[in-house]
PAVOLUM-387797 format. One line per 8 residues: number of its first residue (from 1); for each residue x, y, z of C-alpha. Coordinates in steps of 0.5 Angstrom, whole numbers. Example, Ala and Ser with C-alpha at 12.3 -4.5 7.8 and 13.67 -1.06 7.14 Angstrom:
residues 2
1) 25:-9:16; 27:-2:14
***
This chain:
residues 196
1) 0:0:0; 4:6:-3; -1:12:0; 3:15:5; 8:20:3; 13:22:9; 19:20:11; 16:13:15
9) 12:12:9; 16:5:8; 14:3:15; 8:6:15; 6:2:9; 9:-4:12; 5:-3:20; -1:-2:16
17) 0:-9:12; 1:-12:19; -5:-9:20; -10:-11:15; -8:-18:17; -11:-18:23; -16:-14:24; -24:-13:21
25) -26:-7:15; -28:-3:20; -23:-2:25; -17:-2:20; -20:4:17; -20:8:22; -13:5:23; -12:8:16
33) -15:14:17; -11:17:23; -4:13:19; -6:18:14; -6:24:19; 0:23:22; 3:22:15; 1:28:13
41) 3:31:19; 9:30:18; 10:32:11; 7:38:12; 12:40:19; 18:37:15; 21:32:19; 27:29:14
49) 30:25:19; 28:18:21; 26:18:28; 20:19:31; 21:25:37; 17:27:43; 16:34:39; 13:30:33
57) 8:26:36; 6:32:41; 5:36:36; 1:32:32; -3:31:39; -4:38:40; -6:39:32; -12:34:33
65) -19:37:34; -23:31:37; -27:29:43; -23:25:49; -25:18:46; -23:19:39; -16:22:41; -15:17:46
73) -17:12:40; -12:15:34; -6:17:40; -7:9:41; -5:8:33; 0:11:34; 3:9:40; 3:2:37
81) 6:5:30; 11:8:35; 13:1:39; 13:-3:31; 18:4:29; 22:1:36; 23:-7:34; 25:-5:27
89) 30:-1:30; 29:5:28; 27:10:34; 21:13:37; 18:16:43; 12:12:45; 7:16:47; 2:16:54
97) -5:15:53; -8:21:55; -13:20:60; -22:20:57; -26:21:63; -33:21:61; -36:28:61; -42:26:59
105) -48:27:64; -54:23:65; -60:27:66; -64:22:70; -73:23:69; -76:24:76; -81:19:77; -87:25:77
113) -84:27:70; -84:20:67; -91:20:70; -92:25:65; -88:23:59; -93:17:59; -99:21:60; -97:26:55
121) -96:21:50; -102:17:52; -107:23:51; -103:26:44; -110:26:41; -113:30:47; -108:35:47; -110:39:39
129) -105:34:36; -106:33:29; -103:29:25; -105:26:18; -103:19:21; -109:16:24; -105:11:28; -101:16:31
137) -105:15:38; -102:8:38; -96:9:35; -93:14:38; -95:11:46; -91:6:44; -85:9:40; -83:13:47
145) -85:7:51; -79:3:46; -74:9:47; -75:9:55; -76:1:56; -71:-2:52; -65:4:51; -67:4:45
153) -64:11:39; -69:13:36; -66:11:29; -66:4:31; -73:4:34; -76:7:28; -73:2:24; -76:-4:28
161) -81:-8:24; -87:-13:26; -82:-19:23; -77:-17:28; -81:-17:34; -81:-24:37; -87:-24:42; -87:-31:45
169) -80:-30:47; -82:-22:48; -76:-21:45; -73:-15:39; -68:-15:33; -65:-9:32; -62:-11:25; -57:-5:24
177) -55:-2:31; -49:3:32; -42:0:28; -48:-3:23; -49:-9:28; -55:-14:30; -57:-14:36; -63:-17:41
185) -65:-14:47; -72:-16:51; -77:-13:53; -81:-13:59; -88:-17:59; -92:-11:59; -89:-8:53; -88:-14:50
193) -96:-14:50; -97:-7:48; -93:-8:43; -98:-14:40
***
């Protein structure tokens, strides 16, 4: 694979080849996305001598404009690329994974608003609602009930069929999750039944 251009495009192609043998389509394109990064990095900072510095690497770090996970993810690549640059004997600074706390913050329904999610949805025909769909007041009751009941995204839930529901083992078939992935996941007897 040819399609690196800096001074490492011989390892890089060789790390990358290395790759392509043990890991699936997806994961090794986000491999070859951040080994172009990086390769481009350092074409475009000049960096003419075959050793891979602190300074380089760092630089290349602080030039990323991604969320916490992500960089953690592509720092990783390139600690391994790092690591094969050192067995092949050609120096290299590997460097530390940053730290990916969570920033996230879940916000938690109290069960008075719950109550009312459910009872708004329940009475959507009675609140001035008015929709071209004449099923929506048993729809939409069911789709929340999905979202809030299963965990489900809202992409996957609309995607559900009646084929993929199993009502006797109360269970859903999720055909295309996150990372194009099936999954199952159950549903309480009262939903189930709801559903049906």
């Amino acid at each position: 694979m040819n399609i690196f251009a800096s001074i490492f495009r011989l390892e890089l192609s060789e790390f990358y080849r290395l790759k392509e043998a043990e890991l699936v389509a997806d994961t090794l394109a986000h491999y070859c996305s951040t080994l172009l990064e990086f390769d481009k990095y350092i074409t475009e900072n000049g960096v003419e001598e075959k050793v891979l510095t602190e300074q380089t690497v760092s630089g290349w770090m602080k030039s990323l404009s991604v969320g916490k996970r992500t960089m953690v993810s592509k720092v990783n690549r390139i600690q391994l690329f790092a690591r094969y640059l050192n067995s092949v004997g050609i120096k290299a600074f590997v460097p530390e994974l940053p730290k990916s706390a969570n920033d996230y913050i879940p916000y938690l329904f109290s069960a008075d608003e719950q109550t009312r999610i459910f009872m708004s949805v329940d009475n959507i025909n009675k609140i001035g609602h008015r929709s071209k769909c004449p099923h929506i007041k048993f729809e939409f009751p069911m789709l929340v009930r999905m979202l809030y009941g299963c965990g489900l995204r809202l992409g996957e839930a609309l995607s559900i069929r009646v084929k993929d529901v199993d009502f006797d083992g109360g269970i859903l078939t999720l055909k295309h999750t996150k990372g194009d992935k099936q999954r199952l996941v159950p549903m309480h007897s009262s939903l189930t039944l709801l559903l049906e």
